[in-house]
C-alpha positions as CSV (number, residue, x, y, z in Angstrom):
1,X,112.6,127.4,194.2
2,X,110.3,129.8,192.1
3,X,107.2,131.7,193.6
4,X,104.4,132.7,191.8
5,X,105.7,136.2,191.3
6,X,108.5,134.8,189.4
7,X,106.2,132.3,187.7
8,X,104.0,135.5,186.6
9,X,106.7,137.9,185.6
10,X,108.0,134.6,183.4
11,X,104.7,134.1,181.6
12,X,104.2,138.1,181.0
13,X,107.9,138.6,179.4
14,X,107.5,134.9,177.4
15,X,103.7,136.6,176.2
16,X,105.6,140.2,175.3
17,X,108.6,138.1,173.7
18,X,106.3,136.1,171.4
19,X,104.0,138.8,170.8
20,X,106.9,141.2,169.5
21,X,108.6,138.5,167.8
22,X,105.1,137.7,165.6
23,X,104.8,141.7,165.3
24,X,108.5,141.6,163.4
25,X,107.3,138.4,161.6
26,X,104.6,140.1,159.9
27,X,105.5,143.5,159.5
28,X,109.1,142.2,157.4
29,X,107.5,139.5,155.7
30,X,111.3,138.1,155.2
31,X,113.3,135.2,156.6
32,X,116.2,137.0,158.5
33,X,115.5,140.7,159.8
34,X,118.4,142.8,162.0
35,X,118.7,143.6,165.2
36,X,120.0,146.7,166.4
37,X,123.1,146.7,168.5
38,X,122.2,148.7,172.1
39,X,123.5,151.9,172.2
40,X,125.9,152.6,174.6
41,X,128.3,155.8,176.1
42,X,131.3,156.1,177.7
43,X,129.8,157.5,181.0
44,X,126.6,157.0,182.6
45,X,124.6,158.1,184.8
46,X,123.0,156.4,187.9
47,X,119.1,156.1,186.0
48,X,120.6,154.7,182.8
49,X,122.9,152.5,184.9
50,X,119.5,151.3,186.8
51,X,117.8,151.2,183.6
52,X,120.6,148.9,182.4
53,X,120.2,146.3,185.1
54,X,116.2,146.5,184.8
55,X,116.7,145.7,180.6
56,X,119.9,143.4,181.3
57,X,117.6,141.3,184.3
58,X,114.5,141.4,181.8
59,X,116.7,139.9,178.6
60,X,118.0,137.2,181.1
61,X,114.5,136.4,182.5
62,X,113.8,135.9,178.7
63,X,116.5,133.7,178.3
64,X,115.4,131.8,181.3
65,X,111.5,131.5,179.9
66,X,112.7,131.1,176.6
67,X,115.0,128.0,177.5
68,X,112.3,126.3,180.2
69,X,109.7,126.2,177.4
70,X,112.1,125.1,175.0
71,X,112.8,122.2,177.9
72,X,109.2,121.8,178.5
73,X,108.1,121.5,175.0
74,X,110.9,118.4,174.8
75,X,110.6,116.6,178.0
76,X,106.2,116.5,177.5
77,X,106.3,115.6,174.2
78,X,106.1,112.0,173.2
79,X,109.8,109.9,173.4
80,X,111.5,109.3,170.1
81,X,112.5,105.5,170.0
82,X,112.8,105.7,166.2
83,X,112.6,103.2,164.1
84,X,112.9,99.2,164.3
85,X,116.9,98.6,164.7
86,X,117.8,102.7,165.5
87,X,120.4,103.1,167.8
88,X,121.3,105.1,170.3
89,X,123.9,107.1,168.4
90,X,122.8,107.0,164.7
91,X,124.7,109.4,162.0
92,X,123.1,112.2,160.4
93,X,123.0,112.6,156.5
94,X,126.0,114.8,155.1
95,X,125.1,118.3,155.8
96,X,125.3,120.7,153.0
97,X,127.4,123.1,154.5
98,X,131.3,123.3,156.0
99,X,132.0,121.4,159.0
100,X,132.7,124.3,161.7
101,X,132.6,125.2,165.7
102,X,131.4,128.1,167.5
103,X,128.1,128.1,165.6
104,X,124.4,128.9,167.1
105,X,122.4,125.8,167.3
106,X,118.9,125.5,168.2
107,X,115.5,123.1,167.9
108,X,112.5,124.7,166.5
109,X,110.5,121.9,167.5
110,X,110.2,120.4,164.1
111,X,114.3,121.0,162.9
112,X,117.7,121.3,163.8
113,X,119.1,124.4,162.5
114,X,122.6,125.5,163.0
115,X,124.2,128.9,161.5
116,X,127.7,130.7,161.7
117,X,130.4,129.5,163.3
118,X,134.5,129.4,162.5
119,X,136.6,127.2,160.5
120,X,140.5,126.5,160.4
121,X,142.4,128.9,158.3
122,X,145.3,127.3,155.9
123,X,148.3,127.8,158.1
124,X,146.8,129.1,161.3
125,X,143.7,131.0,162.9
126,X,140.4,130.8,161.9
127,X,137.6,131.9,159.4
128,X,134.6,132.9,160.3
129,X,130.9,131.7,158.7
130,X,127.8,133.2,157.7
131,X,125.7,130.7,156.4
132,X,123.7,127.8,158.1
133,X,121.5,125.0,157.1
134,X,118.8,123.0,159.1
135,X,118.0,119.5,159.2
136,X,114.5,117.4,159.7
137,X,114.4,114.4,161.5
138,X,111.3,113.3,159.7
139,X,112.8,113.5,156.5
140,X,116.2,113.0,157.3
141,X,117.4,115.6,154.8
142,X,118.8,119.5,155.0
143,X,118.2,122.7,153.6
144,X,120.2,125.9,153.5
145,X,119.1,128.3,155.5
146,X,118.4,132.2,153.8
147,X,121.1,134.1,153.6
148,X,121.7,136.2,156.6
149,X,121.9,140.1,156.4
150,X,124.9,140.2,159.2
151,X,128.5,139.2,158.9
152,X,130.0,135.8,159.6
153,X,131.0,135.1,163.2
154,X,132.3,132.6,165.9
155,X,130.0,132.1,169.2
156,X,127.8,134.6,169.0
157,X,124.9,134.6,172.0
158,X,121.5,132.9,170.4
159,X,118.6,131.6,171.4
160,X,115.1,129.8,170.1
161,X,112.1,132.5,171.1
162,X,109.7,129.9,170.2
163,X,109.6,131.7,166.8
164,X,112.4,133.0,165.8
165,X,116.6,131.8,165.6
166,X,118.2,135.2,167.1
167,X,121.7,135.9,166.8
168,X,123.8,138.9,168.5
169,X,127.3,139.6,168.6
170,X,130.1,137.0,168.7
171,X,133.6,137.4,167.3
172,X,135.8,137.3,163.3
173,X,139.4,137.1,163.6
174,X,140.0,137.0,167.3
175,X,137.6,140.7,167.2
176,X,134.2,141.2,168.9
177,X,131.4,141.8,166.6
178,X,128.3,143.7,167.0
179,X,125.0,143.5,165.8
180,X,122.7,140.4,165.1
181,X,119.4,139.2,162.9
182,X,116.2,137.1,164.1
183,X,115.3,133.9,161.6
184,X,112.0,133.2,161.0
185,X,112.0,129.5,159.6
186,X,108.6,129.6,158.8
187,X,108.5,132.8,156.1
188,X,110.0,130.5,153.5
189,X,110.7,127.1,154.0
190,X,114.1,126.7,151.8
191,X,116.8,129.1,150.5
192,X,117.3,130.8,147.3
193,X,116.9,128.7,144.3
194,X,118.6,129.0,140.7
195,X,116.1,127.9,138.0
196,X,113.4,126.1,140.0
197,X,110.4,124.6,138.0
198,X,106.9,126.6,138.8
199,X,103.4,126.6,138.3
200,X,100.4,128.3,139.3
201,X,97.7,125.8,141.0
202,X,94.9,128.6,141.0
203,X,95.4,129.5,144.3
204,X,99.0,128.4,145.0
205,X,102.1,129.4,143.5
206,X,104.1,126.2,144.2
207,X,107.7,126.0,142.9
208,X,110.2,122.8,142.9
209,X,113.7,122.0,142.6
210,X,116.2,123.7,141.4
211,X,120.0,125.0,141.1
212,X,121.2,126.0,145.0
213,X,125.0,126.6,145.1
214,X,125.3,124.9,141.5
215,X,123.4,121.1,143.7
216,X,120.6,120.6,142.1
217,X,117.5,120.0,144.4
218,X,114.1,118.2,145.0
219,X,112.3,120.0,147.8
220,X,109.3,121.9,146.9
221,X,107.2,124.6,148.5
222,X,104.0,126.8,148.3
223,X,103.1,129.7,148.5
224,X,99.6,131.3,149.2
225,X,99.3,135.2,148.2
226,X,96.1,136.0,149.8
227,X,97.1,134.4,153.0
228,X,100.9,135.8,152.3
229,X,101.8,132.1,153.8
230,X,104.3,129.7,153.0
231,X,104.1,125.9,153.6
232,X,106.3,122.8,152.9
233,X,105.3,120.5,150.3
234,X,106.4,116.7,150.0
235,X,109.5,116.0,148.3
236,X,109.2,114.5,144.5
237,X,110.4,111.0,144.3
238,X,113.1,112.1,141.8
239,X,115.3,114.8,141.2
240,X,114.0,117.6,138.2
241,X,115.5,116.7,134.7
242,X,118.6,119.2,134.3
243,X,119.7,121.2,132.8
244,X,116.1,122.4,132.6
245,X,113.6,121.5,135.3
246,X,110.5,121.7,134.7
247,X,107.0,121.6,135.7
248,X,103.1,122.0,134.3
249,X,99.5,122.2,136.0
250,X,97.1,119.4,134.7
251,X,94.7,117.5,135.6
252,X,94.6,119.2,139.3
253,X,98.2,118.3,139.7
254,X,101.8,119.2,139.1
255,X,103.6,117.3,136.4
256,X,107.1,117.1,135.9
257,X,109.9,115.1,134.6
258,X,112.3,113.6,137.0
259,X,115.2,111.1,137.1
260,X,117.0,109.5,139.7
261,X,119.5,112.2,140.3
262,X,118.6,114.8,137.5
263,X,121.9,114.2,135.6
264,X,122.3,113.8,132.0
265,X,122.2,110.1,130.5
266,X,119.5,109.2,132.8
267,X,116.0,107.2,132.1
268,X,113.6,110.3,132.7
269,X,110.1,109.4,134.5
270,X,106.7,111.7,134.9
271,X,105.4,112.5,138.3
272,X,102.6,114.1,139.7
273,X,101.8,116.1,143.1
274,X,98.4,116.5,144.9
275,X,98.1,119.6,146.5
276,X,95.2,118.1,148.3
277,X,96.8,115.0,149.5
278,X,100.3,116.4,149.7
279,X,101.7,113.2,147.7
280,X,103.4,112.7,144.5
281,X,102.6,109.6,142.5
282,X,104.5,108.1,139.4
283,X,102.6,107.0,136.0
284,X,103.7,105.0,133.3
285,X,107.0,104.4,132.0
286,X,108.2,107.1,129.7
287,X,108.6,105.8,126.2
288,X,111.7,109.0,125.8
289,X,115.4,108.1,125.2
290,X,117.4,108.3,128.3
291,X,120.1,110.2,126.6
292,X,117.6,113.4,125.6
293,X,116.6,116.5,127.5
294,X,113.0,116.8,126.8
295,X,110.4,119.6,126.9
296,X,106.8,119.3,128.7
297,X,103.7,120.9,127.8
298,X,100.3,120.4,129.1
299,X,97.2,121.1,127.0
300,X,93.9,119.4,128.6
301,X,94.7,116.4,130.0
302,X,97.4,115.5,128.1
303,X,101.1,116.3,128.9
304,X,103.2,116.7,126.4
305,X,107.0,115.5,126.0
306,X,108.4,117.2,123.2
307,X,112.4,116.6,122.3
308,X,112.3,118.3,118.5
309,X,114.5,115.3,117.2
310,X,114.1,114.1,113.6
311,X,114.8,110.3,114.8
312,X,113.7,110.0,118.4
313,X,110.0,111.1,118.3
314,X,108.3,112.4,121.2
315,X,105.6,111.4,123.5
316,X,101.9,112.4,125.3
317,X,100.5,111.1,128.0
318,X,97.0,111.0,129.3
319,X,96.7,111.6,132.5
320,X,93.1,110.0,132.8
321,X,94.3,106.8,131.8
322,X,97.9,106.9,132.3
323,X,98.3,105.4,128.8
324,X,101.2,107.1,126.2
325,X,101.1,107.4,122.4
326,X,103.8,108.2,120.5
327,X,104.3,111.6,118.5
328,X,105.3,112.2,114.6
329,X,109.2,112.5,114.6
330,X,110.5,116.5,114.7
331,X,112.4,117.9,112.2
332,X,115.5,118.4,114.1
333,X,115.8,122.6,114.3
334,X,118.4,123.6,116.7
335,X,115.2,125.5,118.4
336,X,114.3,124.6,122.0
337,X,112.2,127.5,123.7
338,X,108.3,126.7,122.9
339,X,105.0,126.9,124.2
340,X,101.5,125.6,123.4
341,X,99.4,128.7,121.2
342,X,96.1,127.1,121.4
343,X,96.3,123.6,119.9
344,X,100.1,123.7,118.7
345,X,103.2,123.9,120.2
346,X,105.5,126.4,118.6
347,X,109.0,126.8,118.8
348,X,111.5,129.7,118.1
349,X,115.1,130.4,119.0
350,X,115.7,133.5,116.6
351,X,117.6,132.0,113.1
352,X,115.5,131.8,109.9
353,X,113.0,129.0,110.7
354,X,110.9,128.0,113.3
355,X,108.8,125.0,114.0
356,X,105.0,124.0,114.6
357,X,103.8,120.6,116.1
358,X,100.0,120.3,115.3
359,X,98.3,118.1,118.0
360,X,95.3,117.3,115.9
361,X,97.0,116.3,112.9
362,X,100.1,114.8,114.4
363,X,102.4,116.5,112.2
364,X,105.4,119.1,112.3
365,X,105.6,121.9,109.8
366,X,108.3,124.7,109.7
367,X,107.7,128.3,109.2
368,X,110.1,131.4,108.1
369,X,111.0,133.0,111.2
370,X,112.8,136.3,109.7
371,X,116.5,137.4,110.1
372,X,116.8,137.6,114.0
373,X,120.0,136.3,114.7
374,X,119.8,132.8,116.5
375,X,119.6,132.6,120.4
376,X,119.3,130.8,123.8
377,X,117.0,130.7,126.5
378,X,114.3,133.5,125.0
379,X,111.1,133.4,126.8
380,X,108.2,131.8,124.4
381,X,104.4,133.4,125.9
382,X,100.9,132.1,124.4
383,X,98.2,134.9,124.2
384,X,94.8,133.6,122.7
385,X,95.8,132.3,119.5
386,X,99.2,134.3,119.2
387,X,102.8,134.3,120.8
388,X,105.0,136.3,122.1
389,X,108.9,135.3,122.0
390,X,111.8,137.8,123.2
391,X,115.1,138.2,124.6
392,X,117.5,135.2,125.5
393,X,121.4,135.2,125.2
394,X,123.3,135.3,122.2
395,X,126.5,132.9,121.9
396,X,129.7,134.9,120.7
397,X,132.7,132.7,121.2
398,X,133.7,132.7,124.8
399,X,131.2,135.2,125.1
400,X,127.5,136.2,125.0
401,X,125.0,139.1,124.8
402,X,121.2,139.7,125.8
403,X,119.2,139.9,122.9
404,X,116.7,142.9,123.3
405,X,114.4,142.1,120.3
406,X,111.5,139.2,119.7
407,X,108.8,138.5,117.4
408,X,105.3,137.8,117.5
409,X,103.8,134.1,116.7
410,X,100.9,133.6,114.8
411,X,100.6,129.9,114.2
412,X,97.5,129.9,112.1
413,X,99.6,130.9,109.5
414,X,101.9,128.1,109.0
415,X,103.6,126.5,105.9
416,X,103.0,123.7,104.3
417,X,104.2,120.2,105.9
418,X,108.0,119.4,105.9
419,X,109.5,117.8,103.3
420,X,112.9,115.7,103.8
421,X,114.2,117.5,101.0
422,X,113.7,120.7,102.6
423,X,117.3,122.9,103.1
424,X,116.9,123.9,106.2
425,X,119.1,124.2,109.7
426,X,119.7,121.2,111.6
427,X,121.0,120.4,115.5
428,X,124.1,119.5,115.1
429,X,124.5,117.6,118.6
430,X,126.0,114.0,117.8
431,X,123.7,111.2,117.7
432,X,122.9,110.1,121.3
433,X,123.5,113.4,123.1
434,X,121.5,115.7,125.2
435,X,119.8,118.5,123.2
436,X,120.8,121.4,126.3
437,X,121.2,124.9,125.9
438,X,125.0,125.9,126.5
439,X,126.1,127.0,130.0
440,X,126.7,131.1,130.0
441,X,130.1,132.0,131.1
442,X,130.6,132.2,134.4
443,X,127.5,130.3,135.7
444,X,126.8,127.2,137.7
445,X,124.2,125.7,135.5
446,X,122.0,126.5,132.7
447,X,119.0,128.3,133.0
448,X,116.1,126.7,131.5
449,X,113.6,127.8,128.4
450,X,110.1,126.9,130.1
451,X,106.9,128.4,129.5
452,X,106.5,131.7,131.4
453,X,103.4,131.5,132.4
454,X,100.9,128.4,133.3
455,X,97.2,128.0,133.3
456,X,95.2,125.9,135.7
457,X,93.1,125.4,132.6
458,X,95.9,123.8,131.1
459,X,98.5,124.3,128.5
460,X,101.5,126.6,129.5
């Protein structure tokens, strides 16, 4: 039976708890910060021992607040029935993490997030883990959780504050370990990403997709720098197209091209997101070759799906009428980084030629590009009516280098129209395959050439 001292001295350490654990939030501005391991000494005196008890009766009187309100927030809150046919014990979507015991485990009140644990070592023992991932019942996916800036460990104490997963202590390889990090779920809503698709909204930076752990994947979140605020976005109803997802503001939206599980071969879609809504909605059929790995552009209201191919034309959509027209054929260049320089999309990879795609007049032309030698993945920048291209990664044989030199763009002056006859470098992919940028050595995926920076006025 409680009394309302205890009730008081609850609500004052649950206030101080919370109020320290938003003061950490905002002052790191990161997912995971540490907590210091209490110093100790090999003798003490009466006062620290005193002290001791005080801080050790305090922390458990947290514990105690900190579990009631997690009961209370669960026991007032409306039942979960779920939906038509659920049943009592229903299985949860693969998690995308190692199976483990020993880990921390905790409800934030809107997901189930789990982190460290052990695992059986080959032979015998046991290994511990420092990673985690959480899981949303609404959704019925997971995300990985940020990495964690302490080592892996086995049953370490943790508890939900109401704000923050924190983590002490626990053991690796039948040792005690010390220290331990609070998680803030809320800083940013998914892990690290390798080549996610991004675009500026005018007030949001929102970002989708992308490579985690070599899985490609199709959450999305926002983030809002004058605020300094995160949110969760809803998930696109595809997956981005690799090897090179990608994504353009127009039209007040975010368009990108999706498939059903990003992987090559498959029919590519477009799909657009509502900031204001928070909804993504599908237009028209693309009329692009399933077995292609197309480039987008936006300029006005128009996106752009450019593939550079000299026998499978591209494709624009207006996003007004969600009506497509079909593009004058490429010529073919073994040259995939681009970007729109006022009304023409220009494309250089290093080599001797480059291309030009004039929107007015429907037509490609091809222009000397110099003696830079060829490369992947350079960066492609409009700047009023000129370009900037530099950088990307030269192939060697099992090798590659950085290239450290670029060139500037100036469309206006462009050759005359291409002629078949023209001697000039073609793609030499087979007919029928994807038009990617080779994987670098040693790396999970490919990193994709995509505009660097994108207007809310349009074009990237």
């Amino acid at each position: 039976m409680t009394t309302d001292v205890d009730d008081d001295l609850e609500r004052v350490l649950a206030a101080r708890l919370h109020a320290l654990a938003r003061h950490a939030r905002t002052e790191s501005g990161v997912l995971w910060r540490s907590v210091e391991p209490p110093r100790h000494s090999r003798r003490w005196s009466g006062a620290v021992v005193a002290a001791s008890v005080v801080v050790c009766l305090a922390m458990i009187a947290l514990v105690v607040v900190a579990t009631r309100e997690s009961e209370v927030r669960v026991s007032t809150g409306p039942a979960v029935s779920g939906p038509a046919g659920a049943k009592v014990a229903e299985a949860l979507a693969n998690a995308p993490v190692e199976g483990r015991s020993g880990h921390a485990a905790v409800w934030t009140g809107s997901e189930f997030v789990v982190w460290g644990g052990v695992k059986p070592r080959s032979g015998s023992g046991e290994v511990a883990l420092a990673d985690g991932a959480a899981y949303n019942p609404t959704t019925g996916t997971w995300r990985i959780l940020a990495k964690a800036p302490i080592a892996a460990r086995g049953l370490p104490a943790y508890v939900w504050t109401g704000s923050e997963l924190v983590v002490w202590g626990g053991y690796d390889n039948g040792q005690p370990v010390n220290g331990g990090a609070a998680y803030d779920p809320t800083d940013a809503p998914i892990a690290s990403r390798q080549a996610p698709a991004a675009v500026w909204s005018g007030t949001e930076v929102i970002v989708v997709g992308g490579f985690d752990r070599g899985h490609l994947t199709n959450d999305a979140i926002a983030y809002n720098p004058v605020e300094n605020r995160w949110r969760t976005l809803a998930s696109p109803p595809g997956f981005p197209l690799a090897p090179r997802p990608q994504a353009v503001w127009s039209n007040g939206r975010v368009v990108m091209l999706l498939s059903a599980s990003g992987g090559p071969g498959q029919q590519s879609f477009v799909a657009g997101y509502d900031p204001q809504s928070d909804r993504w909605a599908t237009y028209a059929a693309a009329p692009i070759p399933a077995n292609l790995t197309p480039q987008i552009g936006a300029l006005g209201s128009e996106v752009f799906v450019l593939t550079n191919s000299a026998d499978r034309p591209g494709a624009a959509l207006d996003l007004r009428t969600n009506t497509w027209r079909t593009l004058a054929a490429g010529p073919g260049l073994a040259v995939y980084s681009w970007t729109f320089i006022g009304r023409r999309a220009v494309f250089w990879s290093g080599g001797p030629v480059g291309a030009i795609y004039d929107v007015d007049s429907d037509m490609w032309r091809v222009f000397e590009a110099g003696d830079l030698a060829r490369r992947d993945d350079s960066t492609v920048v409009a700047a009023n009516q000129i370009g900037f291209s530099w950088g990307g990664f030269i192939s060697g044989g099992p090798s590659w280098t950085g290239a450290s030199d670029g060139v500037t763009l100036r469309p206006s002056l462009e050759t005359a129209p291409l002629s078949p006859d023209d001697d000039i470098p073609r793609a030499t992919s087979p007919a029928g395959a994807s038009t990617s940028v080779p994987a670098r050595a040693g790396s999970d995926a490919t990193v994709p050439s995509r505009c660097a920076t994108t207007s809310p006025a349009g074009g990237c």
